[in-house]
DRENDO-1510 file (C-alpha; in Angstrom, 1 decimal, always signed):
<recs>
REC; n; res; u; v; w
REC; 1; UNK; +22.0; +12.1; -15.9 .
REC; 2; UNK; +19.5; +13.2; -13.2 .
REC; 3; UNK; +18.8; +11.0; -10.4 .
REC; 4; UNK; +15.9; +11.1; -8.3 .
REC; 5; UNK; +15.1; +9.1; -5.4 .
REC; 6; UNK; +12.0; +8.6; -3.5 .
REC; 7; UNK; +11.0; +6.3; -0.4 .
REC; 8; UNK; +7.5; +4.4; -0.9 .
REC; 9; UNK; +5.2; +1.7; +1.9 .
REC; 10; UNK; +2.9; -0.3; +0.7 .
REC; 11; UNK; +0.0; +0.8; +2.7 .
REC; 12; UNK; -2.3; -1.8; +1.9 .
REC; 13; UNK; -2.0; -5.5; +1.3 .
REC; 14; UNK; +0.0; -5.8; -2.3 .
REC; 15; UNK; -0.5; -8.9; -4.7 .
REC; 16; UNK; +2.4; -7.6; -6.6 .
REC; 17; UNK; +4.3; -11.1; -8.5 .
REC; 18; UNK; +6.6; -11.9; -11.6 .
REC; 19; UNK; +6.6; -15.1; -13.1 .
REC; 20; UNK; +5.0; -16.8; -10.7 .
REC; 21; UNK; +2.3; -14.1; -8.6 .
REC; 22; UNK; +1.1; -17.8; -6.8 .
REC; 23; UNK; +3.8; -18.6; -5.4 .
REC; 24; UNK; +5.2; -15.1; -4.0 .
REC; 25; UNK; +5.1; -11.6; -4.3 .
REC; 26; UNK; +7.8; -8.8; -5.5 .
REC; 27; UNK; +8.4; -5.1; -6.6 .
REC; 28; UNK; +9.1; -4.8; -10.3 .
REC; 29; UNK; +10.8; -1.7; -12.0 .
REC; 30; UNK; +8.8; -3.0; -15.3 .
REC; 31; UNK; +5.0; -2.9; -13.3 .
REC; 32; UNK; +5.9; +1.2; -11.9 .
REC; 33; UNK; +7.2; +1.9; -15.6 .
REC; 34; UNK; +3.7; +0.7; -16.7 .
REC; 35; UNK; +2.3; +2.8; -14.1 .
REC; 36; UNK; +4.2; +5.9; -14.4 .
REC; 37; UNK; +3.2; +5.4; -18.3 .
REC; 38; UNK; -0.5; +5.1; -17.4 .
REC; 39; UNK; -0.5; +8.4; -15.4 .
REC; 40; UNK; +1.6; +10.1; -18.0 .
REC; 41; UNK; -1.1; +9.4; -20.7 .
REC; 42; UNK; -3.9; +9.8; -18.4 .
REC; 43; UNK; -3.4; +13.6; -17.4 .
REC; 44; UNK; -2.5; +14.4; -21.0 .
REC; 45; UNK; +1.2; +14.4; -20.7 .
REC; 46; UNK; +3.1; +17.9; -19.8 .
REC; 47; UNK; +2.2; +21.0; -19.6 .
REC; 48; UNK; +5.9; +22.5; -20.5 .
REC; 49; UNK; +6.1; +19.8; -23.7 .
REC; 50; UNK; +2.4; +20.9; -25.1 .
REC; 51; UNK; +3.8; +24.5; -25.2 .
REC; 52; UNK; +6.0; +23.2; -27.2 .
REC; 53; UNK; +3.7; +22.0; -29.3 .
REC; 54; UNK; +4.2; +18.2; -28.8 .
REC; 55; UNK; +1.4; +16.0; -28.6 .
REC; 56; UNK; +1.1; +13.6; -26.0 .
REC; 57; UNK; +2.1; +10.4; -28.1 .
REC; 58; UNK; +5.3; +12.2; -29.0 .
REC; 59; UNK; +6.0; +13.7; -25.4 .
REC; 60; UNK; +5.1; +9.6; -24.5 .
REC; 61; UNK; +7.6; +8.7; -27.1 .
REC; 62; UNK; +10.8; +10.9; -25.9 .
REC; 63; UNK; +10.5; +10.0; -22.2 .
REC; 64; UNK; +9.2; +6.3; -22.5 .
REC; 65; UNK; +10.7; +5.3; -25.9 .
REC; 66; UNK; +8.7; +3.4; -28.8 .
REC; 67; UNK; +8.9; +0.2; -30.6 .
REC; 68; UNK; +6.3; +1.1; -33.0 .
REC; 69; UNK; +7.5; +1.4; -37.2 .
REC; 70; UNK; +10.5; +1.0; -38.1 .
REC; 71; UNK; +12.1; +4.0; -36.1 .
REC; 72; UNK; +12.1; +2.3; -32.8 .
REC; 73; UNK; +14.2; +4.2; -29.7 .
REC; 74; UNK; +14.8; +3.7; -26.4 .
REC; 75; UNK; +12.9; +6.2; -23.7 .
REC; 76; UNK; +15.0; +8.5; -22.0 .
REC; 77; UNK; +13.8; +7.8; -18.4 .
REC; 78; UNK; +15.3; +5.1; -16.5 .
REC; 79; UNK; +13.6; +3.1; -13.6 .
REC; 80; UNK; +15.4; +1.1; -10.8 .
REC; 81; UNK; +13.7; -0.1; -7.7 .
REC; 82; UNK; +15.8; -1.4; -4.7 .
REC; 83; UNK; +12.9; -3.4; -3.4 .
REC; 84; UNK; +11.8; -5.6; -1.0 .
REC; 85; UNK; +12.8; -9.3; -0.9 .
REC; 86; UNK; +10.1; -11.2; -2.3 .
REC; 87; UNK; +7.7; -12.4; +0.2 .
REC; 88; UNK; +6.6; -16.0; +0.2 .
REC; 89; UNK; +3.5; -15.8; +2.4 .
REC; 90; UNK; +0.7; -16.7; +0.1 .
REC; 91; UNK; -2.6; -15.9; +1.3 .
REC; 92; UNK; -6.3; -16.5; -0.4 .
REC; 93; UNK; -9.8; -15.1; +0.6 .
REC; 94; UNK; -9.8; -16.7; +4.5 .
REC; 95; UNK; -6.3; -16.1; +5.3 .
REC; 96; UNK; -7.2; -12.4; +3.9 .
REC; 97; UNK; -10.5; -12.2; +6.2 .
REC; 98; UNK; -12.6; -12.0; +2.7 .
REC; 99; UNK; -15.1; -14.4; +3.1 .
REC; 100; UNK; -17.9; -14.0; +0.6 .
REC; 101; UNK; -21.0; -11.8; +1.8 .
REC; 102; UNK; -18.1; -9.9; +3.7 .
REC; 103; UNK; -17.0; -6.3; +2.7 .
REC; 104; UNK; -13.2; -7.3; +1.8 .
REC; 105; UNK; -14.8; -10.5; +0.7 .
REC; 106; UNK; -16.3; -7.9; -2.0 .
REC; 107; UNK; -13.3; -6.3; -3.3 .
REC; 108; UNK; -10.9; -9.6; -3.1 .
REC; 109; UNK; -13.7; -12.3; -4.7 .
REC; 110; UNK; -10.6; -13.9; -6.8 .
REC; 111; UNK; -9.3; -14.9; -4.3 .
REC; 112; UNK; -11.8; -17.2; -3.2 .
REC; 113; UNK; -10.2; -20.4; -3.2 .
REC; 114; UNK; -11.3; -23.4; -5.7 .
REC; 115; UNK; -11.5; -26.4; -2.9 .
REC; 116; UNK; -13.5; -25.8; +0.1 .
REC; 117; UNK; -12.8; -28.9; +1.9 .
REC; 118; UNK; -10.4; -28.6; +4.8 .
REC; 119; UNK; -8.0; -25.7; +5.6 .
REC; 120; UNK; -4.8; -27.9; +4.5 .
REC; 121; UNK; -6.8; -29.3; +1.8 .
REC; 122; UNK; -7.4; -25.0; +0.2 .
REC; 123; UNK; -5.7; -24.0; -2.8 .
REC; 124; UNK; -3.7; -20.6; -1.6 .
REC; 125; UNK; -4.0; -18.1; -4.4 .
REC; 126; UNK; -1.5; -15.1; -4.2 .
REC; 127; UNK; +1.6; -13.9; -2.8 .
REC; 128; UNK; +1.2; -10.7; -0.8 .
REC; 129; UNK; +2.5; -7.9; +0.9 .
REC; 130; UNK; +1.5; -6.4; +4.0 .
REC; 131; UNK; -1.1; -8.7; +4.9 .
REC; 132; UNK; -2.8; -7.4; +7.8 .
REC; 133; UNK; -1.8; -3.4; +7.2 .
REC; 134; UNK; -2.6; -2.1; +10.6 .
REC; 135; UNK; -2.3; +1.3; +11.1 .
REC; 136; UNK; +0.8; +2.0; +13.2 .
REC; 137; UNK; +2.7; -1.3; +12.2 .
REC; 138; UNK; +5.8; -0.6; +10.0 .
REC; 139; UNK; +4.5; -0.7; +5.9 .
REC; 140; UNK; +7.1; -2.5; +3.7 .
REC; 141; UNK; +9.2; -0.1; +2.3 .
REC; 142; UNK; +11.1; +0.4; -1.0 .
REC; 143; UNK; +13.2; +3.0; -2.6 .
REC; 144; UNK; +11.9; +4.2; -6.2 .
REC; 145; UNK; +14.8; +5.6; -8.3 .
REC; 146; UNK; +14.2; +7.6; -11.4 .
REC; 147; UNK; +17.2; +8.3; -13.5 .
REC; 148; UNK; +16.4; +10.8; -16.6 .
REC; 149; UNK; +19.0; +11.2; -19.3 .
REC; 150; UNK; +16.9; +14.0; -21.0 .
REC; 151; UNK; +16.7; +17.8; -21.1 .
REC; 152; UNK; +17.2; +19.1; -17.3 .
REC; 153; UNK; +14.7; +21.1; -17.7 .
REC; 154; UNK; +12.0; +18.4; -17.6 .
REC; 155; UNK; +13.2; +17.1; -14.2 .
REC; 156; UNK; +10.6; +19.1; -12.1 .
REC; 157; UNK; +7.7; +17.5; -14.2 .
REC; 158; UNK; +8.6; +14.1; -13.1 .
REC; 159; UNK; +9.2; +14.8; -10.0 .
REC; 160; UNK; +5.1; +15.6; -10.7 .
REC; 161; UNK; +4.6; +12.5; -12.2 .
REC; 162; UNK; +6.8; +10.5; -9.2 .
REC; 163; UNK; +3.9; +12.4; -6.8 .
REC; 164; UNK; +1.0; +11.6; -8.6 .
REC; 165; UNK; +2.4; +8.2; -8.2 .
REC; 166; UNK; +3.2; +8.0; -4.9 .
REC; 167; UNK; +0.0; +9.7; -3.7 .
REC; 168; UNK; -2.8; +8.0; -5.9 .
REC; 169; UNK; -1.5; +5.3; -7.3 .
REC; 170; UNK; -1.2; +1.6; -6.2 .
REC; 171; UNK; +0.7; -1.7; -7.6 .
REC; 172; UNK; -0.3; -5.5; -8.5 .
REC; 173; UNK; -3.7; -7.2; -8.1 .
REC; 174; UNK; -6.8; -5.5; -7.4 .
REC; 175; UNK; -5.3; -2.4; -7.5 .
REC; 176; UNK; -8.2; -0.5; -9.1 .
REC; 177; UNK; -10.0; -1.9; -5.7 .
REC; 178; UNK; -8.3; -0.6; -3.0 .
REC; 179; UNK; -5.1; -2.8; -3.0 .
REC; 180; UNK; -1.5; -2.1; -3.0 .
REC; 181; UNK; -2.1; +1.2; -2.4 .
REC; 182; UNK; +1.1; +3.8; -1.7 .
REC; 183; UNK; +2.7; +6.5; +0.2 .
REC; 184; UNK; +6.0; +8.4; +0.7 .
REC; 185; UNK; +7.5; +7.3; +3.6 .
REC; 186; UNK; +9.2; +11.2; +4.0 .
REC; 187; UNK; +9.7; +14.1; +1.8 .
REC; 188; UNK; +5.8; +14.1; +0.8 .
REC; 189; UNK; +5.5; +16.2; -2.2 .
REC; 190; UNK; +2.2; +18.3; -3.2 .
REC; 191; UNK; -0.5; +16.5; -5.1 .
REC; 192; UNK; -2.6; +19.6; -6.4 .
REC; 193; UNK; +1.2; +21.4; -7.5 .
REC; 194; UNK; +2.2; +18.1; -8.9 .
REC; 195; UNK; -1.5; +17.6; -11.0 .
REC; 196; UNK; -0.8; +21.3; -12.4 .
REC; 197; UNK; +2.3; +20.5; -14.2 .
REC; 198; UNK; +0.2; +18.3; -16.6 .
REC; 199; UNK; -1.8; +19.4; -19.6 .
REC; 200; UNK; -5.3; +17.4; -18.6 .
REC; 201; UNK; -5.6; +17.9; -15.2 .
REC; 202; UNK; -9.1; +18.0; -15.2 .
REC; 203; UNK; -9.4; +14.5; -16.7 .
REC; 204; UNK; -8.9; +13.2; -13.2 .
REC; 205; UNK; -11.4; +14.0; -10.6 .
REC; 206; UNK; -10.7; +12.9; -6.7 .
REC; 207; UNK; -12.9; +12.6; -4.0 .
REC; 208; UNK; -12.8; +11.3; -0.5 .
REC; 209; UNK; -14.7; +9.1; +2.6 .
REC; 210; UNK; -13.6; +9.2; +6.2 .
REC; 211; UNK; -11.7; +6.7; +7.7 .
REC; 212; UNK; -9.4; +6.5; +10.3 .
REC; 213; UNK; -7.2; +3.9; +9.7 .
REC; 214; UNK; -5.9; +1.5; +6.2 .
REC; 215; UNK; -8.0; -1.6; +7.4 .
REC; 216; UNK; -11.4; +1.4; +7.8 .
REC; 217; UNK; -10.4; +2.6; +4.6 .
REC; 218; UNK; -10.8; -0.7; +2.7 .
REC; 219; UNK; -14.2; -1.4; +4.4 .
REC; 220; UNK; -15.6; +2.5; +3.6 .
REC; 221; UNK; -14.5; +1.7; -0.2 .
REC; 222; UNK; -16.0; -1.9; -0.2 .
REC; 223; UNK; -19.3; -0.5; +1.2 .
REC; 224; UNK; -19.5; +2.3; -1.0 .
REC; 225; UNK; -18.7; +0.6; -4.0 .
REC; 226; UNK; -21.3; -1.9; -2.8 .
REC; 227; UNK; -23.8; +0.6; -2.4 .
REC; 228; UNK; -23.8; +1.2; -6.0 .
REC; 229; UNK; -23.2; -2.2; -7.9 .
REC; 230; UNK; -25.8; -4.6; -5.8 .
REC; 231; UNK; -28.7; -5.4; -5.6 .
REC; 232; UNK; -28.7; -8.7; -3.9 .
REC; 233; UNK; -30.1; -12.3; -5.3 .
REC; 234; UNK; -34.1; -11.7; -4.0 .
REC; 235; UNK; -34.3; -7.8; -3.9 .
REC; 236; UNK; -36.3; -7.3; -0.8 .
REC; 237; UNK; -33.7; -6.6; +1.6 .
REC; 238; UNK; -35.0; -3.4; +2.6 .
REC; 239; UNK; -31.6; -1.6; +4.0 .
REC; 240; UNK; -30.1; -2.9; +0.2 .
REC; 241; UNK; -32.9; -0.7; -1.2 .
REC; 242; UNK; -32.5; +2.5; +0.3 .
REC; 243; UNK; -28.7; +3.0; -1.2 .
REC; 244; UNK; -28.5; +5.0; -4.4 .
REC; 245; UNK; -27.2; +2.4; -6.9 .
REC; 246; UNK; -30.4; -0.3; -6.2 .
REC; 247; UNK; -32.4; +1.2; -9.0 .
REC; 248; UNK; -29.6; +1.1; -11.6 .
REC; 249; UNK; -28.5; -2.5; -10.9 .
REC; 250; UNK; -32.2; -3.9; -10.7 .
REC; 251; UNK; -32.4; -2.1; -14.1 .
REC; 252; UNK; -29.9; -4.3; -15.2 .
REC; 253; UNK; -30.5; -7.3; -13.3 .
REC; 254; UNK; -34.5; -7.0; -15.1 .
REC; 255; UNK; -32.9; -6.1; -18.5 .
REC; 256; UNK; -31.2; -9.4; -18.8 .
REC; 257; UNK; -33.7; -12.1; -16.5 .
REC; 258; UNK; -36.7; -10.4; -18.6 .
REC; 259; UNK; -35.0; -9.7; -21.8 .
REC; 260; UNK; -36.3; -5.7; -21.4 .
REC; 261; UNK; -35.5; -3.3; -24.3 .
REC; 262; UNK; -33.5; -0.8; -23.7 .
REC; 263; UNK; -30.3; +0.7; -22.2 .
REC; 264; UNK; -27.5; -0.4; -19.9 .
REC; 265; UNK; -26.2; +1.2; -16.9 .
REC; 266; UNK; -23.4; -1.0; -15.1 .
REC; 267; UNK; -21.0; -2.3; -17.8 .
REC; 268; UNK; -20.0; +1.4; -17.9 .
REC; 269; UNK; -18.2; +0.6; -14.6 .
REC; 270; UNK; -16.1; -2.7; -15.9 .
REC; 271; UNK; -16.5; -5.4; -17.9 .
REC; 272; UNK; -16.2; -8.4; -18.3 .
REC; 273; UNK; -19.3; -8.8; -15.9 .
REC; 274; UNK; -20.6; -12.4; -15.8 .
REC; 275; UNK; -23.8; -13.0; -13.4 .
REC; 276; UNK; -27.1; -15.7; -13.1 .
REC; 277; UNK; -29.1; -13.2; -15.4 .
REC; 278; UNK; -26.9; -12.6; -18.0 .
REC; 279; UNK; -23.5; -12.0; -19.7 .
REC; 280; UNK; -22.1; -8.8; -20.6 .
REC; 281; UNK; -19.5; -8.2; -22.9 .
REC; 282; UNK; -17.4; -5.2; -24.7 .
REC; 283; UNK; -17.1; -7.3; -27.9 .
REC; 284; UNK; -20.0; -9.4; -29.5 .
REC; 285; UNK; -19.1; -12.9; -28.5 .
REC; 286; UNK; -18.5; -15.8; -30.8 .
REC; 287; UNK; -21.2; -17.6; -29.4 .
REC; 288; UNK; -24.3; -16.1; -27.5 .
REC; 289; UNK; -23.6; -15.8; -24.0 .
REC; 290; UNK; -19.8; -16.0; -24.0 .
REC; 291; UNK; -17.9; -13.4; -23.1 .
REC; 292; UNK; -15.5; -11.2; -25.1 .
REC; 293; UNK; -13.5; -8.3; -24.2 .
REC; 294; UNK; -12.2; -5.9; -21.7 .
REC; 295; UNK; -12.8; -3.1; -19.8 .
REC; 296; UNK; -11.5; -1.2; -17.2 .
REC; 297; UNK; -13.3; +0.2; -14.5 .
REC; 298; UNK; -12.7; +4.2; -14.6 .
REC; 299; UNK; -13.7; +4.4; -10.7 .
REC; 300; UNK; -10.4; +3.9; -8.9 .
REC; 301; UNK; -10.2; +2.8; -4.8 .
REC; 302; UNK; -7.7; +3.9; -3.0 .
REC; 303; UNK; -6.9; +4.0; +0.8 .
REC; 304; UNK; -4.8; +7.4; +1.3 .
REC; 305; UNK; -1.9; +8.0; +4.2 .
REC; 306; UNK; -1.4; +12.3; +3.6 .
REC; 307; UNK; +2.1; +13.9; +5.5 .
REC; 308; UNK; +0.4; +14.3; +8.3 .
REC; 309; UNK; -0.4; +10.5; +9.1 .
REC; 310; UNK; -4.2; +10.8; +8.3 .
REC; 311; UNK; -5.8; +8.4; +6.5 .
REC; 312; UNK; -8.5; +8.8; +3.6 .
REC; 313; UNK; -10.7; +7.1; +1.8 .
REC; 314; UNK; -10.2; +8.3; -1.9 .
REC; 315; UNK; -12.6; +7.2; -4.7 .
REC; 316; UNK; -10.6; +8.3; -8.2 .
REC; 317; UNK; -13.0; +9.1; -11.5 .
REC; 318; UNK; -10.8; +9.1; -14.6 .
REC; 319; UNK; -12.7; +10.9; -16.7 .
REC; 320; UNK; -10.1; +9.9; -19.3 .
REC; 321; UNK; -11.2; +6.5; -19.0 .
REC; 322; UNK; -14.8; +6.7; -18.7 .
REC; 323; UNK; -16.9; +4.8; -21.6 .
REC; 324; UNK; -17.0; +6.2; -25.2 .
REC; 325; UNK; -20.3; +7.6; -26.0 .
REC; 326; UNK; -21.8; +5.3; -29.0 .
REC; 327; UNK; -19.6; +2.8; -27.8 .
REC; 328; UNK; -22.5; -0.6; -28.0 .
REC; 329; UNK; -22.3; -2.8; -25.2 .
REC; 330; UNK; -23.8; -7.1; -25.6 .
REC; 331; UNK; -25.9; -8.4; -23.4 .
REC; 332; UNK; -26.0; -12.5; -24.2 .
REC; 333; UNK; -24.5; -11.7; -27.7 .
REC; 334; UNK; -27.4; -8.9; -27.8 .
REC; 335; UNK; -26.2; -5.3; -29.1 .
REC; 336; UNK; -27.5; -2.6; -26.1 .
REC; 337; UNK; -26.6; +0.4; -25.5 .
REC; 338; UNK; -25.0; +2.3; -22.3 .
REC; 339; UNK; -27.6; +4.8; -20.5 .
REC; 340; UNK; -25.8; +8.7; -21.0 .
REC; 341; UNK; -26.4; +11.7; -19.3 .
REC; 342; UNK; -25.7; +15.4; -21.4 .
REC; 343; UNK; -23.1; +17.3; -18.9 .
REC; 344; UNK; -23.1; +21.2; -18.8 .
REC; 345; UNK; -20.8; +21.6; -21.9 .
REC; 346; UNK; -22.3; +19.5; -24.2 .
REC; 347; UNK; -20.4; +16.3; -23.3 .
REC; 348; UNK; -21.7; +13.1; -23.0 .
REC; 349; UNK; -21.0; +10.7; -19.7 .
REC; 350; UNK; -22.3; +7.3; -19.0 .
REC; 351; UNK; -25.3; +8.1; -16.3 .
REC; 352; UNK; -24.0; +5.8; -13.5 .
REC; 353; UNK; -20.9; +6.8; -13.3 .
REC; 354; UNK; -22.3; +10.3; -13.1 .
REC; 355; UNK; -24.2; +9.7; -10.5 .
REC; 356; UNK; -21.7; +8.0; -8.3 .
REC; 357; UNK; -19.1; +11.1; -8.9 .
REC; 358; UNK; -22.4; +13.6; -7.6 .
REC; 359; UNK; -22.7; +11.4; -4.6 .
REC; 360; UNK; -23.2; +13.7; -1.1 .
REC; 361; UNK; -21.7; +11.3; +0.7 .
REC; 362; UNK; -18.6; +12.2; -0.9 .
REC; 363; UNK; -16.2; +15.3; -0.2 .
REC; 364; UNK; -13.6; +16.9; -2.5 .
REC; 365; UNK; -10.1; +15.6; -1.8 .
REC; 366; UNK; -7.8; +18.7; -1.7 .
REC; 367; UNK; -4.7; +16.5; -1.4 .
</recs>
């Protein structure tokens, strides 16, 4: 059996829990199993395995096991974590500085605590992690071990997967949003070597803000993200107007409050979406304007520390992930469908989340 060991800090806070995620916070080897798997499946599996000619549900199958028929087998990569002790500080939107109409107030709104009366009085939400994450205070640490009991061969490709990992991805609540993001703590491996191991490289495209520090990070990601969802309760604010996503979400906001004909933009960026206009869905609801259905947003935030102690402010589009073309969306109950733009080869994309990945005030990420 191959070992492999790698050190890992939460650079940002973490709402990582088990049983009980309101009372405190820990590392799971069961929620970076679920990760690694994600990853795995995103970029299309290995390159080494394809040559092989094994698809990726059978390379997924051989290294993460399967429960499905009647053939069931365990996976042949083991994951142990010696992680931190669970902390007990539990934290909601105040104690996180997220008040609403606030930037972090825009990526943590579930935190928002239930009572409002006084502080004693609050319902606290979520354990966490690295609460303040300042840069140059000392990031909770743990050691990710991955023990592979397969062909030898395959341990430089997950030593690849361990990067892609380490470098973009993140752990617990609000993790699509900037949250529990990681880095190695030492031995940084290569992000663009690492992405070229796997079959679908391509299905993952990375770009980058400025920022100078985890806490700038969050805010560049909160206001970029903002600059593209919102459009504000009155639309007149005049600054709101000028950023590049006003015209998509008033589309939205008019499609519902006026019951326009037509297409949908934002539900292609997560759902479900419930607002004072309307309520969108993936599913058609049981009843009209209930909600039914899930889905992911395929824009990923994540605050970035690289090997040389510079931070980044990446924005992730999993093209992998994006929304189906044809795929209906309900508006109220209402079929609709998603607004799509043709691509160069042929492809269809959802038009938003085009737009957003052609922003200029983004810059590639070379890693």
């Amino acid at each position: 059996m191959i070992t492999k060991s790698y050190e890992l800090e939460l650079i940002t806070p973490c709402f990582c829990g088990g049983a009980e995620p309101e009372q405190q916070a820990e590392i799971r080897a069961p929620s970076i199993r679920g990760q690694l798997r994600w990853w795995f499946r995103t970029l299309g599996g290995f390159k080494s395995l394809a040559l092989q000619g094994m698809g990726v549900r059978q390379q997924e199958d051989l290294i993460f096991g399967t429960v499905a028929g009647n053939g069931g087998r365990a996976g042949q990569l083991l994951v142990r974590v010696n992680a931190l002790s669970p902390s007990r500080e539990v934290v909601d939107d105040e104690s996180m500085n997220a008040r609403p109409g606030t930037e972090r107030g825009y990526l943590l709104f579930p935190l928002r605590a239930e009572k409002k009366g006084k502080p004693e009085e609050r319902r606290r939400d979520r354990g966490v992690f690295n609460k303040n994450a300042q840069a140059g205070s000392a990031a909770p640490c743990f050691r990710l071990q991955l023990c592979w009991r397969g062909d030898p061969a395959l341990a430089t490709d997950l030593d690849a997967l361990a990067a892609v990992f380490g470098h973009l991805g993140a752990l617990g609540f609000r993790s699509r949003r900037a949250m529990g993001a990681l880095a190695f703590r030492s031995g940084s491996p290569n992000l663009n070597a690492a992405l070229r191991r796997f079959q679908s490289r391509n299905s993952v495209v990375v770009r980058q803000l400025s920022a100078n520090s985890p806490s700038d990070a969050i805010l560049a990601l909160a206001r970029w993200l903002k600059s593209w969802r919102s459009h504000g309760r009155s639309g007149k604010n005049n600054d709101e107007q000028k950023t590049p996503g006003f015209q998509y979400a008033k589309h939205d906001h008019d499609l519902a409050s006026k019951k326009h004909p037509g297409p949908a933009y934002r539900p292609a960026l997560g759902l479900p979406m419930l607002t004072a206009y309307g309520n969108w869905s993936l599913e058609k609801p049981d009843k009209p304007g209930g909600t039914k259905g899930r889905f992911a947003s395929p824009v990923l935030l994540r605050p970035h520390k690289d090997p040389q102690g510079k931070w980044h402010a990446l924005i992730i589009f999993v093209d992998a992930h994006k929304w189906p073309d044809g795929k209906p969306v309900y508006l109220n109950g209402q079929q609709r469908q998603i607004a799509m733009v043709t691509l160069a080869d042929g492809t269809r994309s959802p038009a938003l989340y085009e737009a957003m990945k052609n922003d200029n005030r983004l810059s590639e990420f070379l890693g």
